[in-house]
N, CA, C and O atoms as a DFTB+ gen file, in Angstrom:
664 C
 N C O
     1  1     256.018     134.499      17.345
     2  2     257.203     134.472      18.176
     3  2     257.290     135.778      18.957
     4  3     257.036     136.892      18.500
     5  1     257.706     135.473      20.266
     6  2     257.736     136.958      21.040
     7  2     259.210     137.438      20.961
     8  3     259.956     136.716      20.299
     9  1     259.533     138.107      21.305
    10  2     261.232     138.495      21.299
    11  2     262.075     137.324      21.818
    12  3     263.190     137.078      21.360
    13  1     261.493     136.611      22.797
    14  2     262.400     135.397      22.777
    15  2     261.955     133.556      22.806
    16  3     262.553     132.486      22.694
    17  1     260.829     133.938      22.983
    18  2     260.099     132.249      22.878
    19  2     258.799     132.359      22.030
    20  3     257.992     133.265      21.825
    21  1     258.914     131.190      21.660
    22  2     257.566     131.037      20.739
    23  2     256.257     130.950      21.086
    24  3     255.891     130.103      21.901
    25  1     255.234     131.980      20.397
    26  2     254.116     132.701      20.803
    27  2     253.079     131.587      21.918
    28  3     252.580     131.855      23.011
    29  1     253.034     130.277      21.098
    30  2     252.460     129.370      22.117
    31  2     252.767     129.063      23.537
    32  3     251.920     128.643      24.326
    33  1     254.051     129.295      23.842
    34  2     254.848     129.206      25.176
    35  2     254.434     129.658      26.083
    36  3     254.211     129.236      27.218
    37  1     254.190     131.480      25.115
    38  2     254.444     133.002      26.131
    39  2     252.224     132.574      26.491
    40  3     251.588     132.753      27.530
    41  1     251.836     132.128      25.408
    42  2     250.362     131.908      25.739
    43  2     250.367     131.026      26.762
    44  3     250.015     131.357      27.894
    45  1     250.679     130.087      26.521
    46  2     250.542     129.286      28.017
    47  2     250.794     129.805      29.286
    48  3     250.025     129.596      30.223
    49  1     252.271     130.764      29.435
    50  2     252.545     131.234      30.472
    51  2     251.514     132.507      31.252
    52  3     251.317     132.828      32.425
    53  1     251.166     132.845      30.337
    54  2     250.089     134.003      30.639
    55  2     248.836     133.091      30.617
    56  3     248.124     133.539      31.516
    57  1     248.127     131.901      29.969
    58  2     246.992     131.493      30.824
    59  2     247.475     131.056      32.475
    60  3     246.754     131.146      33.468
    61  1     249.033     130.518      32.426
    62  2     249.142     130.130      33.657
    63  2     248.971     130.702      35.001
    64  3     248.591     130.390      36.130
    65  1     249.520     131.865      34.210
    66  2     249.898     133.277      35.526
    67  2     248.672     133.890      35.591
    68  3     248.654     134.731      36.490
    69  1     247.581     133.790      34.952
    70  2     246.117     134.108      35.422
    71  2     245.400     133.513      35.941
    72  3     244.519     133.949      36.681
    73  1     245.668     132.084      35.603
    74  2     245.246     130.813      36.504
    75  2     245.736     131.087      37.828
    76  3     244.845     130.781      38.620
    77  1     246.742     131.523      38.419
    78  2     247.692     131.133      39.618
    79  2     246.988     132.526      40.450
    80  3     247.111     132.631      41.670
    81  1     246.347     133.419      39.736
    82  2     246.377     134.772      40.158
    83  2     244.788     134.390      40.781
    84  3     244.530     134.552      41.974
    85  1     244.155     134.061      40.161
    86  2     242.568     133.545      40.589
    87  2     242.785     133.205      41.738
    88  3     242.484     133.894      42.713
    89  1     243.263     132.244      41.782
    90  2     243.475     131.670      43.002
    91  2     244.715     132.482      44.239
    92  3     245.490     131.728      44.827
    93  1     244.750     133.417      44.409
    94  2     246.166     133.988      44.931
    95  2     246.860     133.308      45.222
    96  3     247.069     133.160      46.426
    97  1     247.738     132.367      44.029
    98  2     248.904     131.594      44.550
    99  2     249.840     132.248      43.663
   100  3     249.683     132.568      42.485
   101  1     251.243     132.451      44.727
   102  2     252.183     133.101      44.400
   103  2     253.302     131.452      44.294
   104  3     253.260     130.429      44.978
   105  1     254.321     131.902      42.973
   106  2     254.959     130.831      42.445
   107  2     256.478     131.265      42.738
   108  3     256.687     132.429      43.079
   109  1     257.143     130.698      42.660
   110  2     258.633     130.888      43.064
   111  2     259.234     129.291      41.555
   112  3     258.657     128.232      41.307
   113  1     260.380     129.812      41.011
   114  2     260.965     128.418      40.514
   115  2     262.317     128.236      40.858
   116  3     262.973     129.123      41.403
   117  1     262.796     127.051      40.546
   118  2     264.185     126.396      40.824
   119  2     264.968     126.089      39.404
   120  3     264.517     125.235      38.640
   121  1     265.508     126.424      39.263
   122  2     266.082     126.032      37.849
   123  2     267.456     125.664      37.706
   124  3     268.295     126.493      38.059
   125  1     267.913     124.319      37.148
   126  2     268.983     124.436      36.735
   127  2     269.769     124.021      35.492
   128  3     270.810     124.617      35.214
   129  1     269.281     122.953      34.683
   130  2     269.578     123.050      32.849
   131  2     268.672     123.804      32.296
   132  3     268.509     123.530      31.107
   133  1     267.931     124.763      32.750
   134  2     266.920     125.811      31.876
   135  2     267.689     127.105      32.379
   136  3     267.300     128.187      31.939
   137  1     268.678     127.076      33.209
   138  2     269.457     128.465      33.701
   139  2     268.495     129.698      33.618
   140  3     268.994     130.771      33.281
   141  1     267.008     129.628      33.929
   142  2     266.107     130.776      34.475
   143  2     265.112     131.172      33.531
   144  3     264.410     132.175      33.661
   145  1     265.049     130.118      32.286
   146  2     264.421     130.148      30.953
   147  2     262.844     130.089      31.755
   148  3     262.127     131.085      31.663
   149  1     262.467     129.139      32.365
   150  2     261.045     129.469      32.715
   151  2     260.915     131.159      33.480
   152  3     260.134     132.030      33.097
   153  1     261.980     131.296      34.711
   154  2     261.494     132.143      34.777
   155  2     260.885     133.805      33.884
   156  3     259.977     134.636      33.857
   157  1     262.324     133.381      33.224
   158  2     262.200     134.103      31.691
   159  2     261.074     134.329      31.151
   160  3     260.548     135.441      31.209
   161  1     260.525     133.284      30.532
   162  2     259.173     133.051      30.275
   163  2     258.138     133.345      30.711
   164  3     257.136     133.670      30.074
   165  1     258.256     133.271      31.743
   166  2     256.862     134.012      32.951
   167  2     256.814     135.798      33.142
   168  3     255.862     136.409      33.629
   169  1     258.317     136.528      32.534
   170  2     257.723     137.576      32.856
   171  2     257.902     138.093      31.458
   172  3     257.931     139.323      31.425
   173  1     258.016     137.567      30.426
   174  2     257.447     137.925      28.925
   175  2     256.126     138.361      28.887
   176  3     255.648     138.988      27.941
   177  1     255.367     137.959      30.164
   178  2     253.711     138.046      30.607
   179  2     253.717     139.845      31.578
   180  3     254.065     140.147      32.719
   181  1     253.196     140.596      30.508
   182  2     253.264     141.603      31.166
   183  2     252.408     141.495      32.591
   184  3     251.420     140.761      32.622
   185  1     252.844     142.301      33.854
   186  2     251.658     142.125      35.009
   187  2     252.323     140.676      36.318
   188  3     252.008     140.402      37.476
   189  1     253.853     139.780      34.815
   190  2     254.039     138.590      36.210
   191  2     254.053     138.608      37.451
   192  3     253.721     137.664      38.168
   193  1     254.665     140.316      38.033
   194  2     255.258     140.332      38.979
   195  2     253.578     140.181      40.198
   196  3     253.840     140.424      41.376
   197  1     252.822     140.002      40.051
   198  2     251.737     140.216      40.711
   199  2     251.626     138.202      41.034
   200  3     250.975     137.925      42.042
   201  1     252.026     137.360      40.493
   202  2     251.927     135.691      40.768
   203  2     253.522     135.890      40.806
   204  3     253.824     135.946      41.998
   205  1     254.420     135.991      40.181
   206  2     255.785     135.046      40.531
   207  2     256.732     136.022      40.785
   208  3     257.278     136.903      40.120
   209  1     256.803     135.446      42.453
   210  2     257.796     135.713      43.353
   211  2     259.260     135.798      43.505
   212  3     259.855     136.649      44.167
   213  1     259.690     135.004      42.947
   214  2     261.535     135.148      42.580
   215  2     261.907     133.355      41.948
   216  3     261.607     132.223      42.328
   217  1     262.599     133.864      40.968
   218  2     263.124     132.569      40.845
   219  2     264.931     132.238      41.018
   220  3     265.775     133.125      40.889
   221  1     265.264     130.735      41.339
   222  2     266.446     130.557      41.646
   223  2     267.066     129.808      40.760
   224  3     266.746     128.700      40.331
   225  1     267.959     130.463      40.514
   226  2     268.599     129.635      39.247
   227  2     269.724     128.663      39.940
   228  3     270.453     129.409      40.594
   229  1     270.088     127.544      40.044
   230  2     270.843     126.438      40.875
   231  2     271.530     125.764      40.125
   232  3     271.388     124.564      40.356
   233  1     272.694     126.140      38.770
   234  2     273.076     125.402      37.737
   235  2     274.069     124.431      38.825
   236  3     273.970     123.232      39.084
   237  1     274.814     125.214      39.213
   238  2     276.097     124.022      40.270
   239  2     275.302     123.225      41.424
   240  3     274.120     123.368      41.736
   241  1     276.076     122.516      41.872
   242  2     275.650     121.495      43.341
   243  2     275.575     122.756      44.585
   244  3     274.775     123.068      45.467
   245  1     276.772     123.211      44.131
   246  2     277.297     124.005      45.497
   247  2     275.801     125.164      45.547
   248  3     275.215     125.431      46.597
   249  1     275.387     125.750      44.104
   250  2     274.126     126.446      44.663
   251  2     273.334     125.974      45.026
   252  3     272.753     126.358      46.041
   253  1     272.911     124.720      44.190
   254  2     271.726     123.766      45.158
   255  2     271.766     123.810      46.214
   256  3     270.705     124.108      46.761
   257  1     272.719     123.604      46.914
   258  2     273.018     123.406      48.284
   259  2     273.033     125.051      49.213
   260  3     272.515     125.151      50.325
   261  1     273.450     125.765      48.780
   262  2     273.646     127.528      49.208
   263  2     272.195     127.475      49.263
   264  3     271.564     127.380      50.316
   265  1     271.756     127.529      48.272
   266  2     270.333     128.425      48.036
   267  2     269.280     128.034      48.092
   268  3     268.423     128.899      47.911
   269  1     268.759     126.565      48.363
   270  2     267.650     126.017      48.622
   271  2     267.817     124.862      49.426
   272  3     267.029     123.924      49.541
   273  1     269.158     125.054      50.092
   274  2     269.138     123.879      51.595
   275  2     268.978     122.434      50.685
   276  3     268.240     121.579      51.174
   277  1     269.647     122.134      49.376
   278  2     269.518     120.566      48.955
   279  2     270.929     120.089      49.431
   280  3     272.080     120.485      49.251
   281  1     270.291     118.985      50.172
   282  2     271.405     118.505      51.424
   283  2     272.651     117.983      50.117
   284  3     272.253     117.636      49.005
   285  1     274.374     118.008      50.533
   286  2     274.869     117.774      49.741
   287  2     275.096     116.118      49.590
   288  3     275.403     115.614      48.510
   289  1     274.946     115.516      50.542
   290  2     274.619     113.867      50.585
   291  2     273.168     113.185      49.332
   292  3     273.165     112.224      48.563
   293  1     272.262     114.088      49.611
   294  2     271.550     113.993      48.216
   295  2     271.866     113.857      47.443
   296  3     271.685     112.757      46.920
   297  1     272.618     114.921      46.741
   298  2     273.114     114.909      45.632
   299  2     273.978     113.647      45.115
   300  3     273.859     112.944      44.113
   301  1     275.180     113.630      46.525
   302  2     275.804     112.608      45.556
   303  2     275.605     111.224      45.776
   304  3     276.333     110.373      45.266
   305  1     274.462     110.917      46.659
   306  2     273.602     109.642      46.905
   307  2     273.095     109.012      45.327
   308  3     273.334     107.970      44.717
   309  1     272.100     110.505      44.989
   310  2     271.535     110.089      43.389
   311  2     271.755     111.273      42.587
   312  3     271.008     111.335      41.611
   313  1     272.293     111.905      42.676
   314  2     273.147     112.752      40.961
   315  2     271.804     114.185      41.104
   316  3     270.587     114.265      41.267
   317  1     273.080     115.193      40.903
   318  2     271.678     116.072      40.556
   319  2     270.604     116.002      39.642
   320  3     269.524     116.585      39.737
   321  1     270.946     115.324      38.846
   322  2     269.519     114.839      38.047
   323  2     269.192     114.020      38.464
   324  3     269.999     113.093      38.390
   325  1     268.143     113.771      39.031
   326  2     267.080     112.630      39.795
   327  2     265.802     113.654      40.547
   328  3     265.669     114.868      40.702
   329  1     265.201     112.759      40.807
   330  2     263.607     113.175      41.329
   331  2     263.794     113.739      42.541
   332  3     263.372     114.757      43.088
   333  1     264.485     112.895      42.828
   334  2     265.291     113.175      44.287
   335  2     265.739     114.572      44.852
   336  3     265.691     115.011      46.002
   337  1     266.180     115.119      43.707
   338  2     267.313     116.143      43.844
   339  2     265.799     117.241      43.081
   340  3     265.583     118.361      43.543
   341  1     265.237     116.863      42.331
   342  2     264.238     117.817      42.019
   343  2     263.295     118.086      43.224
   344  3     263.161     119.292      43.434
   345  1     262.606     117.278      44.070
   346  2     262.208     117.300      44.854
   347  2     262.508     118.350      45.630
   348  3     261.864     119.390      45.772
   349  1     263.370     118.072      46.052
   350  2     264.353     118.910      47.631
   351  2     264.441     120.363      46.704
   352  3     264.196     121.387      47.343
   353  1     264.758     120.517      45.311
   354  2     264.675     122.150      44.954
   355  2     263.897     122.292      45.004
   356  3     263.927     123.337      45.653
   357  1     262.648     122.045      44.791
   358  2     261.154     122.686      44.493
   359  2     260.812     122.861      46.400
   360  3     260.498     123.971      46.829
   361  1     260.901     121.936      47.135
   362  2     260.588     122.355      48.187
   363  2     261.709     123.527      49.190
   364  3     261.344     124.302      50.075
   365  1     262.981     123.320      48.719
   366  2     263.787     124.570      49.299
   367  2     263.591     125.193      48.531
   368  3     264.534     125.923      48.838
   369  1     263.058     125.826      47.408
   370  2     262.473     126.942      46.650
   371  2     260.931     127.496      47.508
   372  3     260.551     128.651      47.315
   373  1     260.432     126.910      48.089
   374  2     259.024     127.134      48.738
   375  2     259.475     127.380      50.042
   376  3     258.742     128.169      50.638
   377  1     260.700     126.858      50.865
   378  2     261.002     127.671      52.082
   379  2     261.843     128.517      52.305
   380  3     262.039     129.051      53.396
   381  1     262.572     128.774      51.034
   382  2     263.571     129.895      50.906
   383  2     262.717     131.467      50.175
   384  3     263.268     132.537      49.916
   385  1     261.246     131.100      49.996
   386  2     260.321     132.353      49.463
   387  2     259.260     132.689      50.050
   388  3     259.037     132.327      51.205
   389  1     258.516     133.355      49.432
   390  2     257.416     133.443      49.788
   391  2     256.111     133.208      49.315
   392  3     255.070     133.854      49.429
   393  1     256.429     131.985      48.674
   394  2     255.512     131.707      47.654
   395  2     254.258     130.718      48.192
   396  3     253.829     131.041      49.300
   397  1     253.825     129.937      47.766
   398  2     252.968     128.792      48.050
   399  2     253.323     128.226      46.900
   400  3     252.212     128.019      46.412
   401  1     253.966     127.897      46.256
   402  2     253.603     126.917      44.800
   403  2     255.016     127.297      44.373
   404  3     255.390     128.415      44.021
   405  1     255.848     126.010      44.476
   406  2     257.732     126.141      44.023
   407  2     257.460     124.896      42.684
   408  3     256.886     123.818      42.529
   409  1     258.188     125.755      42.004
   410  2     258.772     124.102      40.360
   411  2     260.224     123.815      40.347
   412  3     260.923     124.738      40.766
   413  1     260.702     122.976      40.043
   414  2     262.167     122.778      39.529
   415  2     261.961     122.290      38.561
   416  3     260.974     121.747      38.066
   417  1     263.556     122.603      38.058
   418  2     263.836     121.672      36.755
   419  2     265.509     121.243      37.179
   420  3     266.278     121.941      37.840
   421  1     265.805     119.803      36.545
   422  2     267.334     119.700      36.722
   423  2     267.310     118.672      35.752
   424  3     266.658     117.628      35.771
   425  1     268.001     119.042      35.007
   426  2     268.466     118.530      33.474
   427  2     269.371     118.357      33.184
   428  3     270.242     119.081      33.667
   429  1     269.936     116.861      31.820
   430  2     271.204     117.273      31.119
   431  2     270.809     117.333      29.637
   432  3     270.545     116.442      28.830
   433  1     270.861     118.953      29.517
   434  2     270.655     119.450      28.353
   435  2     271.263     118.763      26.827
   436  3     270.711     118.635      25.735
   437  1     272.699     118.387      27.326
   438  2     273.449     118.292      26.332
   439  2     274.078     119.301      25.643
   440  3     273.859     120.381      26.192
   441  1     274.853     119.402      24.550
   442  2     274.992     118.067      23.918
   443  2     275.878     116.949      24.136
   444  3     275.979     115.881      23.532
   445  1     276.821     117.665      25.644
   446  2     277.736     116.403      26.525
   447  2     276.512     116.236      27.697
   448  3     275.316     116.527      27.673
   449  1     277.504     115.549      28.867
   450  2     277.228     115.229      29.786
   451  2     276.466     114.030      30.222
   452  3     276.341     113.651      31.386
   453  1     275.939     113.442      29.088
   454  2     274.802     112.107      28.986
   455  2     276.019     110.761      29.345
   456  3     277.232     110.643      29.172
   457  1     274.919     109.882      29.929
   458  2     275.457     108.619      30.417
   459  2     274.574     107.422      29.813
   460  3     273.560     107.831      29.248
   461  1     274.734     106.112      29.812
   462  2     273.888     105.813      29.326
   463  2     272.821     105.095      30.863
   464  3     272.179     104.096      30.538
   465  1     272.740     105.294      31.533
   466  2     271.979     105.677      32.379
   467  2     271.254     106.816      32.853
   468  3     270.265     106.836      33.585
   469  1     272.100     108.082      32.157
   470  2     271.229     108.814      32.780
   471  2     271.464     109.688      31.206
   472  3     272.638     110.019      31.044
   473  1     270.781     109.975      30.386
   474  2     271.336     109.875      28.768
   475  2     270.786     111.588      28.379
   476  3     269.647     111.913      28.712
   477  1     271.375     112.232      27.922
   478  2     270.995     113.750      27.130
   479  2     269.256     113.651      26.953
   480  3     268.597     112.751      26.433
   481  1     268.901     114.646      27.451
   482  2     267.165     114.292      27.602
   483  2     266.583     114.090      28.723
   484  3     265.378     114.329      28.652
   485  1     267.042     113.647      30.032
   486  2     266.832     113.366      31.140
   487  2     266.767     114.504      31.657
   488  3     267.696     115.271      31.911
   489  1     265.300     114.681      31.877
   490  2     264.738     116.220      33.202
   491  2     263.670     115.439      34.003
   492  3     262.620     114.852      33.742
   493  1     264.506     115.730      35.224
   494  2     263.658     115.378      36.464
   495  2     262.998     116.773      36.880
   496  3     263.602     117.773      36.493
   497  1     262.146     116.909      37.421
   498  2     260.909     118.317      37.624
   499  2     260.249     118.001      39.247
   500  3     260.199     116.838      39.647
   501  1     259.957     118.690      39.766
   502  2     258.676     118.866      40.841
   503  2     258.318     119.907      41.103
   504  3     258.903     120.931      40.749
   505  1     256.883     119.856      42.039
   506  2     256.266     120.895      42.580
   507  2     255.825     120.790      44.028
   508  3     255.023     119.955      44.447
   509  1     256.282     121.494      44.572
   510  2     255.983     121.451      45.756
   511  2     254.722     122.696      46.042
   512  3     254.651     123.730      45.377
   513  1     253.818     122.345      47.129
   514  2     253.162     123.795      47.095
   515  2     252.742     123.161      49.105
   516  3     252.671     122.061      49.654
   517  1     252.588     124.468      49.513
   518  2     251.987     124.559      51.025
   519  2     250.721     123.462      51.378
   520  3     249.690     123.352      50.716
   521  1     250.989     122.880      52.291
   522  2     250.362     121.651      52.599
   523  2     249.916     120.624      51.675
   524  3     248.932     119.931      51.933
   525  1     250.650     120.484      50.520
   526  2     250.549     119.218      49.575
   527  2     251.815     118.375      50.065
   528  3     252.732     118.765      50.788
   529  1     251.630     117.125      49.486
   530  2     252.477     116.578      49.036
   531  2     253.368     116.682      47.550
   532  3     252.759     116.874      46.497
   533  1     254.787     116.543      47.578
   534  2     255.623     117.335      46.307
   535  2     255.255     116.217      45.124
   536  3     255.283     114.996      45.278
   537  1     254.985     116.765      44.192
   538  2     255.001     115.620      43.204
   539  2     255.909     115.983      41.894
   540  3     256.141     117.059      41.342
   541  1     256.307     114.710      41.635
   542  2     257.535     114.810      40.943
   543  2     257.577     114.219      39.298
   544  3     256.744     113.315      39.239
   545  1     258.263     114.415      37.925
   546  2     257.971     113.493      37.277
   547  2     259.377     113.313      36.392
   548  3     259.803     114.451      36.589
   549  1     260.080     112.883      35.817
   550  2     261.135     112.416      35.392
   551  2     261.187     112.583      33.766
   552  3     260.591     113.571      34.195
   553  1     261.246     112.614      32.916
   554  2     260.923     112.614      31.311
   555  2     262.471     112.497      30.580
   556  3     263.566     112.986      30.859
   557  1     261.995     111.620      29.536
   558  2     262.850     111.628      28.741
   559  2     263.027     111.868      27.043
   560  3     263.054     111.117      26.068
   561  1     263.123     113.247      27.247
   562  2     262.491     114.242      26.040
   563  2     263.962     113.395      24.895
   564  3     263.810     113.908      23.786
   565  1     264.827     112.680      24.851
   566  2     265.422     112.442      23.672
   567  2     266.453     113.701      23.259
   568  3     266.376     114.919      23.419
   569  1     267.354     112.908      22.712
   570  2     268.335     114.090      22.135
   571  2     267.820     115.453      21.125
   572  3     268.285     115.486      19.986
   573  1     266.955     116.452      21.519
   574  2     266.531     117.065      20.809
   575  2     266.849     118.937      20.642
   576  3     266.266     119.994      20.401
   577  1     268.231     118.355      20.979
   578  2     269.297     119.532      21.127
   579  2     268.480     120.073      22.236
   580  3     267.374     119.795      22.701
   581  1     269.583     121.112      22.554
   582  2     270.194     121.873      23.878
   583  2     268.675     123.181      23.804
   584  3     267.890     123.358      24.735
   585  1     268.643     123.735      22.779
   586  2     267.528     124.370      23.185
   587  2     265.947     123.665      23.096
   588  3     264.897     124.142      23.526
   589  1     266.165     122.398      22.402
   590  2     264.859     121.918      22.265
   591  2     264.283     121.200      23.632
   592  3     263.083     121.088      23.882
   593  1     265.068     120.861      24.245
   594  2     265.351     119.951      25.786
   595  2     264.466     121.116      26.805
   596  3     263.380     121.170      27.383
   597  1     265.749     122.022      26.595
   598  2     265.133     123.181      27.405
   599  2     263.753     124.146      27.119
   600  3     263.475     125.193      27.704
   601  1     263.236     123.699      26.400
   602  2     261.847     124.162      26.069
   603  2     261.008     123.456      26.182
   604  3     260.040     123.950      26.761
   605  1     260.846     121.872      25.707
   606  2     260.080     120.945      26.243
   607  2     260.312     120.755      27.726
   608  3     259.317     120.312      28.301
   609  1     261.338     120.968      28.476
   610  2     260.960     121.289      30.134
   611  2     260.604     122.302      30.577
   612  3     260.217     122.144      31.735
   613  1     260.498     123.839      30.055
   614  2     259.446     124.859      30.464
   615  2     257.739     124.395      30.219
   616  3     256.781     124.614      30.961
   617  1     257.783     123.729      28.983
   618  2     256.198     123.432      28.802
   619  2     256.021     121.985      30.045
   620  3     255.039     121.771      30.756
   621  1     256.797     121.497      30.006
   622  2     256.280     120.200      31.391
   623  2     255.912     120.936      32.500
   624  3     254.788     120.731      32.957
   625  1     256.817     121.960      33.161
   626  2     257.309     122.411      33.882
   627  2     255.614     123.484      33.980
   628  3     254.957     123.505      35.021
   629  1     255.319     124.022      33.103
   630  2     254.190     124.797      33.082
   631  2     253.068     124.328      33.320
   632  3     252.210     124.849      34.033
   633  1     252.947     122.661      32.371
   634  2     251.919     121.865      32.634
   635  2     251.682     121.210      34.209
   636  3     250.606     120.879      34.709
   637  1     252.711     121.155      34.667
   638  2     252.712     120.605      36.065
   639  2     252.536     121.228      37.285
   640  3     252.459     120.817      38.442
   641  1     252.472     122.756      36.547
   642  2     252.315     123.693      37.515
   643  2     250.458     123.935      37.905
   644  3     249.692     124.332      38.783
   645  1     250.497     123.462      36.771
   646  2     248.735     124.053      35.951
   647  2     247.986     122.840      37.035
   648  3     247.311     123.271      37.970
   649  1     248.130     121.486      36.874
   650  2     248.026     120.381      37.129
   651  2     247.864     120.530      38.497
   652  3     246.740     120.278      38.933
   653  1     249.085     121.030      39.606
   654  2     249.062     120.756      40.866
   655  2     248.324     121.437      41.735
   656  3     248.089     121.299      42.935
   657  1     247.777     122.714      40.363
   658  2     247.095     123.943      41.133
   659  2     245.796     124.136      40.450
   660  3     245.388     125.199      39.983
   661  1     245.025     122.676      40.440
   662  2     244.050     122.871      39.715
   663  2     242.835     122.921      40.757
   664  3     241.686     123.106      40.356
């Protein structure tokens, strides 16, 4: 265990951020039921600041909307949790930086807020990166409390990063 996440995490994040560095791609994230936990995570990696660029933490609509241009008709078209709404952060995270390679996360952590449509466990994610197409994926990690939610979406969130920038 490192001072705040568990040793496997902080390993992944540091193969990631050496992976990203090979390649000079600079990362930027979007966050909003992880309230900045990935970014967190990424600079537990001594040296991050050399791959990741700034991250945005977007817990309300109104920041979504301030800080990465997610139109507010989006939102309440399909709910900030949707692909939809992940989408548009990961790519206003990539034109609000200077990155090449943006992630989101938008989650309901729990242990309120679940519907049974859209139910505690529900994290929608994407990645957007410079001349790709954004790809997106939806998961439904199960009621596995508030910090367990939010840790199984840093590791998606890591894996998908790994994935888009392979």
């Amino acid at each position: 265990m490192s001072a705040l996440f568990p040793l496997d995490l902080v390993d992944d994040a540091k193969a990631l951020l050496e992976h990203l560095q090979r390649r000079s791609t600079v990362l930027a994230t979007a966050e909003s039921c992880t309230g900045g936990l990935l970014a967190g995570l990424l600079t537990e990696v001594p040296g991050a600041s050399i791959t990741l660029e700034r991250g945005f933490v977007t817990y309300s609509n109104a920041a979504k909307t301030e800080m990465l241009g997610v139109g507010a008709a989006l939102i309440d078209r399909h709910g900030a949790v949707s692909r939809e709404v992940a989408c548009a952060m990961a790519e206003g995270a990539l034109t609000h930086s200077h990155a090449s390679v943006a992630v989101s996360i938008t989650g309901i952590a729990g242990p309120d807020g679940g519907t049974t449509k859209k139910p505690v466990g529900l994290v929608c994610l994407a990645v957007a990166s410079t001349g790709n197409l954004t790809i997106d994926r939806e998961c439904r990690f199960g009621n596995l409390g508030r910090t367990g939610i939010r840790l199984a979406s840093i590791r998606e969130a890591l894996s998908m990063v790994r994935t888009a920038t392979a």
